[in-house]
N, C-alpha and C positions, 0 to 999 in steps of 0.2 A: 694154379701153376705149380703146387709143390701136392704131391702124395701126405707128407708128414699132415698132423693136424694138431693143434695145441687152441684149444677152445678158446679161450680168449683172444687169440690172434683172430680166428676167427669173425671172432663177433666184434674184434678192429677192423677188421675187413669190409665188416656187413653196416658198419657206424661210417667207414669212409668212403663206402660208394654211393650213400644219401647224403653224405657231404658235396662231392662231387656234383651232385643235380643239384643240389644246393645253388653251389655255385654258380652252374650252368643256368638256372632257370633264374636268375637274377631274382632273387624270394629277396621282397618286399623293398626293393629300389627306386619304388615310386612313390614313398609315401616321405616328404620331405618336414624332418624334427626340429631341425636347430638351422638358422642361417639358410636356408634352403637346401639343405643336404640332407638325405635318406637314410640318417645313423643307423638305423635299426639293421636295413638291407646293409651298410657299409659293415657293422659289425659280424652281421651274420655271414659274409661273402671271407672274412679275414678270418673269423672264427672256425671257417672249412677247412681253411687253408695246411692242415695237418696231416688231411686226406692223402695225397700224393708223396711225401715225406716217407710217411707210414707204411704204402706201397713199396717206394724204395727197400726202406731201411728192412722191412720182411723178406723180397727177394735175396737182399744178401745173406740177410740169416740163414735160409732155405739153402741157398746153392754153397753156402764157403763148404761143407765139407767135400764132396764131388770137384767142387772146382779150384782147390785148393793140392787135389792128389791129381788130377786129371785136367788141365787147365783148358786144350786144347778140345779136346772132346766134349767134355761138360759144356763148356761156352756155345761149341756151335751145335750141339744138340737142344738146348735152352732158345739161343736167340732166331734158330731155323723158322720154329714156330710161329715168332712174334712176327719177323720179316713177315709172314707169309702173312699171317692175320693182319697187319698195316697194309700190306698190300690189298686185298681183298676188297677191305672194309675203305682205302681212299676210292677204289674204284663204286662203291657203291655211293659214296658221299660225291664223286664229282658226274656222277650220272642221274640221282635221285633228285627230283626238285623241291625247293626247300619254299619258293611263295605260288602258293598255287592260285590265286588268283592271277599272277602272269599267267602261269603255267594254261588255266584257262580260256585266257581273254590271247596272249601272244604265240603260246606252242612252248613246248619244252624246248627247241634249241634257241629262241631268245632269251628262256627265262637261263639257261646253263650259260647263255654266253657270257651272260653279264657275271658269272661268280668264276668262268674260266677266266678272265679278264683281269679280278681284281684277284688271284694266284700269279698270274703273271707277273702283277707289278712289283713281287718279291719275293725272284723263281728259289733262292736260298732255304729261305724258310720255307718256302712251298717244299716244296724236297725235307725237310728236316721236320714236316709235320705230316702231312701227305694230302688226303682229298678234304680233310676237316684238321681245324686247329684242336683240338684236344686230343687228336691221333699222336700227336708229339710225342705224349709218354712213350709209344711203343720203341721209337728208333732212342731218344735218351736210353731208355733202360738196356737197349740192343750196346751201346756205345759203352756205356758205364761195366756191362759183365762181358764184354769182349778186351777194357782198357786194364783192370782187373786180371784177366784171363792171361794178356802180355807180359803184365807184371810178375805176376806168378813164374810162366812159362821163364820169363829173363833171372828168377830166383831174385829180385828186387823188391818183396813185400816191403821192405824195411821203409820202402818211399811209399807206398800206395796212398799212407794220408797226410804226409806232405803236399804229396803234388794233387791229390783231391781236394785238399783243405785251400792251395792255390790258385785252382782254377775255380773255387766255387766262391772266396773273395773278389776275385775279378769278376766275377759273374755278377754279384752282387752290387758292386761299384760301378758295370757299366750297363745294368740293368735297372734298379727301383732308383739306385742313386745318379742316373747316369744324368739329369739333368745338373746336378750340383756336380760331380769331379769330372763331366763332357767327358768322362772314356768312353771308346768304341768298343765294340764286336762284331763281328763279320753278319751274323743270325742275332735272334734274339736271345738272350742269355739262358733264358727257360727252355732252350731247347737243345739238342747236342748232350752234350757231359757238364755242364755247366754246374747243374743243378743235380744231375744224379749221381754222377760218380762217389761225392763227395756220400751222400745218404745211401749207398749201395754197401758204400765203404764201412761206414757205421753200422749197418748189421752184419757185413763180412766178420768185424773185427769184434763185437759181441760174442758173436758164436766161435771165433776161432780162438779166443779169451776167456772164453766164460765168464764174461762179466753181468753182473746181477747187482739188483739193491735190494733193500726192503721196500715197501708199498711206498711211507711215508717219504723215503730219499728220493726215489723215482717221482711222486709228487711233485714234490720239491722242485727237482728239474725241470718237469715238465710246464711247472709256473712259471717261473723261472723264463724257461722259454717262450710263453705264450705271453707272459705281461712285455716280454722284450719286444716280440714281434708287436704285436699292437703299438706297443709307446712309439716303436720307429715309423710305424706306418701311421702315426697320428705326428707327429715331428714332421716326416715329409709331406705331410700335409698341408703346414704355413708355405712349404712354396711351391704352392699349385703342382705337387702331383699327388694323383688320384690316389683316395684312400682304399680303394678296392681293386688294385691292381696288382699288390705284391703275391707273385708265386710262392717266393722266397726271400727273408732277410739276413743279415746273423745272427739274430737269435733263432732263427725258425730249425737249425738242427737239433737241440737245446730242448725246444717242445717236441719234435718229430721223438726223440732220443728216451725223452724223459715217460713219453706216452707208453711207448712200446715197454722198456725195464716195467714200469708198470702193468701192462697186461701180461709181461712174461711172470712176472712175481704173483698173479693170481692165474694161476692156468686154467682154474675150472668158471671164469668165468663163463658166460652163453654157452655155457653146457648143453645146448638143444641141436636135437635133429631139426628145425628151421634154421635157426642160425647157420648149420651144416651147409644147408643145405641150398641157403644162399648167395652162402661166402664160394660155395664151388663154381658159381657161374658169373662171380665178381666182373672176371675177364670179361666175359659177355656183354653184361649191363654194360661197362665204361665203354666199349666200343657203339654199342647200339645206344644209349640214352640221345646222345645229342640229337639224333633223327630225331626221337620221339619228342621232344623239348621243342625242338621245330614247328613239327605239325602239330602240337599241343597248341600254340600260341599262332599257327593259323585258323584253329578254330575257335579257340578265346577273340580273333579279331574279325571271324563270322561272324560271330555273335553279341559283339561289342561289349564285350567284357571287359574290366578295368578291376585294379585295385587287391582287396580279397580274393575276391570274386575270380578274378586273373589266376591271380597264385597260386588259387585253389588246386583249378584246375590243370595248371603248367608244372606245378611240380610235384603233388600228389598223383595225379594224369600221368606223369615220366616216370615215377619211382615203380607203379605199378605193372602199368603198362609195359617196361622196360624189363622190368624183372621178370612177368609173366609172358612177355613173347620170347625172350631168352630161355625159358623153360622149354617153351614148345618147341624154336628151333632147335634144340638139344635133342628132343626128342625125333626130331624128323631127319631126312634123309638129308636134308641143307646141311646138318649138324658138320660135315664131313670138310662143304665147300665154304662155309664161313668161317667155323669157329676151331676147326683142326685139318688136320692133311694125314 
């Protein structure tokens, strides 16, 4: 999504879209350690959780200078793209069938009705995600450099992280905390500007500052932010809510923050033409993996696979497969009608 390349970003890139399948493909959930909970999978599912963050925090870096002189232009030349790829890619996610033993036994329009069905029951976020839940990045990040984009245009930066660092409190309190303080939100908080404004903002303001650490201070933060994240997400844990639910807490911009100063302070890390050359089709994979995650795990249940054996397959299977059909549609004439215009 940006021209620039700064190798270590890069190879954040290419560490947080195997996080992301990570996630997705629930690696190792089933295998229950302590009290009958799947610590392993719960840590490794929280331990991803930096992926998306990082996403953020790099498109701000990317665009503050263009969208800083140019607010208006820049913004809707940037988020043209992503509309158009959400768009696309919900269309392929609410037509493609995701169990295909219905698909077999009852016909694709039974097996689609039932998942048109359960969209409908919360048409908000159906909208605010699109034809699949993990689509959601696209319209936050669409929201976050277009809110950005106004601020700019009204010569108001002075608020930009005020009012990011506001709503993404609120986000947070009627999101992972919302069983303890019962605040609402209209959507889910993880989607909208809730959660990205505020991490768009933090790499806008990085690059529009030039703020840097040394290795060791970025470290620092970056624990910093990641022992906080956990410790909250183990806390809200005594009152039953789930440990692998958190998108976002408040320490997660703290690690998001600390990670990146860190890979900005060693640029030559993944110095390789693969890392290059994987981080370029990032966009790709994140839109295409969840398909593939899908029918990974209808054929692990072909085959009656459990356990390892499951994992193995479901998310080594995605990381691959994902990455290499992403290469090929690149190279094909599709390249044009999925992944650009």
């Amino acid at each position: 999504m940006t021209t620039q390349r700064i190798a270590s970003l890069e190879l954040g890139r290419v560490i947080a879209i195997i996080a992301v399948i990570a996630i997705h493909s629930q690696l190792m959930t089933t295998y229950p350690l302590f009290n009958s909970e799947p610590w392993l999978g719960n840590f490794i599912n929280q331990l991803s959780r930096f992926a998306v963050p990082f996403f953020f925090i790099t498109s701000g870096y990317f665009l503050q200078p263009k969208l800083s002189t140019s607010p208006k232009s820049t913004a809707w030349r940037y988020c043209r793209p992503l509309l158009y790829l959400w768009m696309v890619w919900s269309v392929v996610y609410l037509l493609a069938p995701f169990n295909l033993y219905q698909l077999s036994q009852q016909g694709w329009l039974a097996e689609r009705t039932g998942y048109w069905n359960y969209l409908a029951q919360n048409p908000i976020n159906a909208l605010l995600e699109g034809g699949m839940v993990h689509l959601w990045f696209l319209p936050a990040l669409i929201f976050a450099v277009a809110i950005i984009a106004v601020f700019e245009q009204a010569k108001k930066r002075q608020w930009l992280l005020g009012v990011a660092g506001a709503i993404y409190i609120y986000g947070v309190l009627a999101g992972s905390y919302q069983p303890l303080t019962e605040y609402s939100a209209p959507f889910f908080t993880r989607n909208g500007p809730f959660f990205s404004l505020l991490m768009v903002t933090i790499g806008y303001l990085v690059r529009q500052h030039r703020y840097t650490l040394t290795s060791m201070q970025a470290l620092i933060v970056m624990l910093i932010g990641l022992v906080g994240h956990l410790t909250e997400a183990f806390v809200l844990s005594h009152f039953d809510i789930d440990f692998r639910v958190h998108d976002f807490l408040f320490s997660t911009p703290l690690w998001g923050l600390g990670l990146f100063l860190l890979l900005l302070a060693n640029p030559n890390w993944g110095n390789h033409p693969l890392i290059f050359a994987i981080a370029n089709m990032t966009l790709g994979i994140y839109v295409i993996h969840l398909l593939i995650i899908i029918y990974m795990n209808n054929i692990s249940g072909f085959n009656g696979l459990e356990g390892i054996a499951k994992d193995s397959l479901v998310f080594v299977g995605a990381v691959v497969v994902s990455v290499g059909l992403t290469y090929l549609l690149n190279k094909s004439p599709l390249k044009r009608l999925l992944f650009t215009r």
